[in-house]
VEXDREN-2710 file (C-alpha; in Angstrom, 1 decimal):
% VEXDREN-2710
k/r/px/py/pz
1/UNK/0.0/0.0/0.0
2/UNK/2.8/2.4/0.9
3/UNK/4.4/1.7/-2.8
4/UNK/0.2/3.3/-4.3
5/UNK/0.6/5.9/-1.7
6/UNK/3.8/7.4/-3.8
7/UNK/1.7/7.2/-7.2
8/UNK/0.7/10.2/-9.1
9/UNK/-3.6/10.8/-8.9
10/UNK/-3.3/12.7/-12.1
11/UNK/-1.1/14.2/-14.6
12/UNK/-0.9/17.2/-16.4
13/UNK/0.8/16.8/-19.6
14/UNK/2.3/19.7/-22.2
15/UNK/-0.6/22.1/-19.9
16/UNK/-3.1/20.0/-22.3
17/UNK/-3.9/17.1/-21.7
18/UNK/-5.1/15.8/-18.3
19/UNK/-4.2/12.1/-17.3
20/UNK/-5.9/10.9/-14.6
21/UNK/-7.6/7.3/-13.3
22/UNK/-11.1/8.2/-13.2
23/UNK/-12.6/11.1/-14.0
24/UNK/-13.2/14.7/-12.7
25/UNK/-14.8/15.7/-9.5
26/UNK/-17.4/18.2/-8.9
27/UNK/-15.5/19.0/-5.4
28/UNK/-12.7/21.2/-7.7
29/UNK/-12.6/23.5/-10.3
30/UNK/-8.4/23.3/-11.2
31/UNK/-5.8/21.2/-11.9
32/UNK/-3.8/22.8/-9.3
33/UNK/-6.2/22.3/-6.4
34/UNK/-5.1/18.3/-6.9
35/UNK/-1.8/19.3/-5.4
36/UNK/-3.6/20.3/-1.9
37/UNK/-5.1/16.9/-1.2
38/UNK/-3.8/14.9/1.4
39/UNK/-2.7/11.8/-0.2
40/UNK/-1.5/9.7/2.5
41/UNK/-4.6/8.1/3.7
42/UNK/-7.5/5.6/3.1
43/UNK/-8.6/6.6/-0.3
44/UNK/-12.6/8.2/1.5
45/UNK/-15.4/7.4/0.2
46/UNK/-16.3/10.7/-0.9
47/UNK/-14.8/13.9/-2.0
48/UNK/-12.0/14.9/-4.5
49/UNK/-9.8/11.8/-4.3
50/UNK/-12.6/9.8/-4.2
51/UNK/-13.4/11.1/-7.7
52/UNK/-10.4/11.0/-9.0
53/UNK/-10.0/7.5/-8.7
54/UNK/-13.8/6.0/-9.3
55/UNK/-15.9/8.6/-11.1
56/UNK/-17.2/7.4/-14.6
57/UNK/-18.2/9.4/-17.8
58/UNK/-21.5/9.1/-19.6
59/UNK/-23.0/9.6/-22.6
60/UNK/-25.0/12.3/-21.7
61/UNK/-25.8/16.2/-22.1
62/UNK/-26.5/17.2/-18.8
63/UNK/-25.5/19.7/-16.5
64/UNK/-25.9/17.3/-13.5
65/UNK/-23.1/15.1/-11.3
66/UNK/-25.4/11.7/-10.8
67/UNK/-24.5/9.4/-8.4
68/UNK/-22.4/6.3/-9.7
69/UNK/-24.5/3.9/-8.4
70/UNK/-22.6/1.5/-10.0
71/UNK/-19.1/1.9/-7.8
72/UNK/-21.4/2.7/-4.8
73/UNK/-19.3/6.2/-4.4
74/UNK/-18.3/9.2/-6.5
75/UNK/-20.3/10.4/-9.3
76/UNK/-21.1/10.1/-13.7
77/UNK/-20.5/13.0/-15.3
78/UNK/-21.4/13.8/-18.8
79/UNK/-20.3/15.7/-21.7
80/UNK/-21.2/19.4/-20.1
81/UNK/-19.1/18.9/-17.1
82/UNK/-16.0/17.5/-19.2
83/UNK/-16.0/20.4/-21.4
84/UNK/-16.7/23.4/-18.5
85/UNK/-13.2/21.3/-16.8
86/UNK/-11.9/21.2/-19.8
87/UNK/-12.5/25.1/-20.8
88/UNK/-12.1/26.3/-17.3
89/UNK/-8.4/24.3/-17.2
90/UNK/-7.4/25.2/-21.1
91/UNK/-7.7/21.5/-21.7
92/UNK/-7.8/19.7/-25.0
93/UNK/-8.2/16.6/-23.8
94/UNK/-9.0/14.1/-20.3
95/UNK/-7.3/10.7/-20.5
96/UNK/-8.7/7.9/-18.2
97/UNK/-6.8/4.9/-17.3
98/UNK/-10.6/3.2/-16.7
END
Protein backbone atom coordinates (compact mmCIF):
# COMPACT_ATOMS: atom_id res chain seq x y z
CA UNK A 1 0.00 0.00 0.00
CA UNK A 2 2.76 2.38 0.90
CA UNK A 3 4.36 1.75 -2.83
CA UNK A 4 0.20 3.29 -4.31
CA UNK A 5 0.62 5.86 -1.74
CA UNK A 6 3.83 7.38 -3.76
CA UNK A 7 1.74 7.19 -7.24
CA UNK A 8 0.74 10.25 -9.06
CA UNK A 9 -3.59 10.78 -8.92
CA UNK A 10 -3.28 12.68 -12.14
CA UNK A 11 -1.06 14.22 -14.57
CA UNK A 12 -0.93 17.23 -16.40
CA UNK A 13 0.81 16.82 -19.59
CA UNK A 14 2.35 19.69 -22.22
CA UNK A 15 -0.62 22.11 -19.92
CA UNK A 16 -3.10 19.96 -22.27
CA UNK A 17 -3.87 17.05 -21.72
CA UNK A 18 -5.10 15.79 -18.34
CA UNK A 19 -4.19 12.06 -17.33
CA UNK A 20 -5.93 10.88 -14.62
CA UNK A 21 -7.61 7.30 -13.30
CA UNK A 22 -11.10 8.19 -13.16
CA UNK A 23 -12.59 11.05 -14.02
CA UNK A 24 -13.18 14.69 -12.65
CA UNK A 25 -14.76 15.74 -9.50
CA UNK A 26 -17.41 18.21 -8.86
CA UNK A 27 -15.50 18.98 -5.43
CA UNK A 28 -12.70 21.15 -7.71
CA UNK A 29 -12.63 23.50 -10.29
CA UNK A 30 -8.43 23.28 -11.23
CA UNK A 31 -5.84 21.15 -11.89
CA UNK A 32 -3.77 22.76 -9.34
CA UNK A 33 -6.17 22.33 -6.36
CA UNK A 34 -5.13 18.28 -6.89
CA UNK A 35 -1.82 19.31 -5.37
CA UNK A 36 -3.60 20.27 -1.92
CA UNK A 37 -5.06 16.92 -1.24
CA UNK A 38 -3.79 14.95 1.38
CA UNK A 39 -2.74 11.81 -0.25
CA UNK A 40 -1.47 9.71 2.51
CA UNK A 41 -4.59 8.08 3.71
CA UNK A 42 -7.47 5.57 3.06
CA UNK A 43 -8.58 6.60 -0.28
CA UNK A 44 -12.55 8.17 1.55
CA UNK A 45 -15.37 7.44 0.15
CA UNK A 46 -16.32 10.72 -0.94
CA UNK A 47 -14.84 13.94 -2.02
CA UNK A 48 -11.98 14.94 -4.50
CA UNK A 49 -9.78 11.82 -4.29
CA UNK A 50 -12.60 9.84 -4.18
CA UNK A 51 -13.44 11.12 -7.73
CA UNK A 52 -10.42 11.02 -9.00
CA UNK A 53 -10.04 7.48 -8.67
CA UNK A 54 -13.77 5.95 -9.30
CA UNK A 55 -15.90 8.63 -11.06
CA UNK A 56 -17.17 7.37 -14.60
CA UNK A 57 -18.20 9.40 -17.80
CA UNK A 58 -21.50 9.11 -19.57
CA UNK A 59 -22.97 9.60 -22.63
CA UNK A 60 -25.03 12.27 -21.75
CA UNK A 61 -25.80 16.21 -22.14
CA UNK A 62 -26.50 17.20 -18.77
CA UNK A 63 -25.53 19.70 -16.51
CA UNK A 64 -25.87 17.27 -13.53
CA UNK A 65 -23.14 15.14 -11.28
CA UNK A 66 -25.37 11.72 -10.80
CA UNK A 67 -24.49 9.41 -8.41
CA UNK A 68 -22.37 6.28 -9.71
CA UNK A 69 -24.51 3.87 -8.44
CA UNK A 70 -22.63 1.46 -10.03
CA UNK A 71 -19.13 1.89 -7.76
CA UNK A 72 -21.42 2.71 -4.76
CA UNK A 73 -19.30 6.20 -4.35
CA UNK A 74 -18.32 9.23 -6.46
CA UNK A 75 -20.31 10.43 -9.28
CA UNK A 76 -21.09 10.11 -13.68
CA UNK A 77 -20.51 13.02 -15.34
CA UNK A 78 -21.37 13.79 -18.78
CA UNK A 79 -20.34 15.68 -21.69
CA UNK A 80 -21.22 19.39 -20.05
CA UNK A 81 -19.11 18.87 -17.07
CA UNK A 82 -15.98 17.48 -19.19
CA UNK A 83 -16.02 20.41 -21.45
CA UNK A 84 -16.72 23.37 -18.54
CA UNK A 85 -13.22 21.33 -16.79
CA UNK A 86 -11.87 21.21 -19.76
CA UNK A 87 -12.48 25.06 -20.78
CA UNK A 88 -12.08 26.29 -17.28
CA UNK A 89 -8.36 24.26 -17.20
CA UNK A 90 -7.36 25.18 -21.10
CA UNK A 91 -7.74 21.48 -21.66
CA UNK A 92 -7.78 19.68 -25.04
CA UNK A 93 -8.21 16.65 -23.83
CA UNK A 94 -9.03 14.06 -20.29
CA UNK A 95 -7.28 10.72 -20.55
CA UNK A 96 -8.68 7.88 -18.24
CA UNK A 97 -6.79 4.87 -17.29
CA UNK A 98 -10.60 3.19 -16.68
Amino acid sequence: MRLFDLLPVAALIDKKYFAVHGGISPNFNKVEEIQQIERFKEIPIKGVLCDLLWSDPKDEITDRWTPNNTRQCSYYFGIQQARTFMSRNRLKLIIRGH
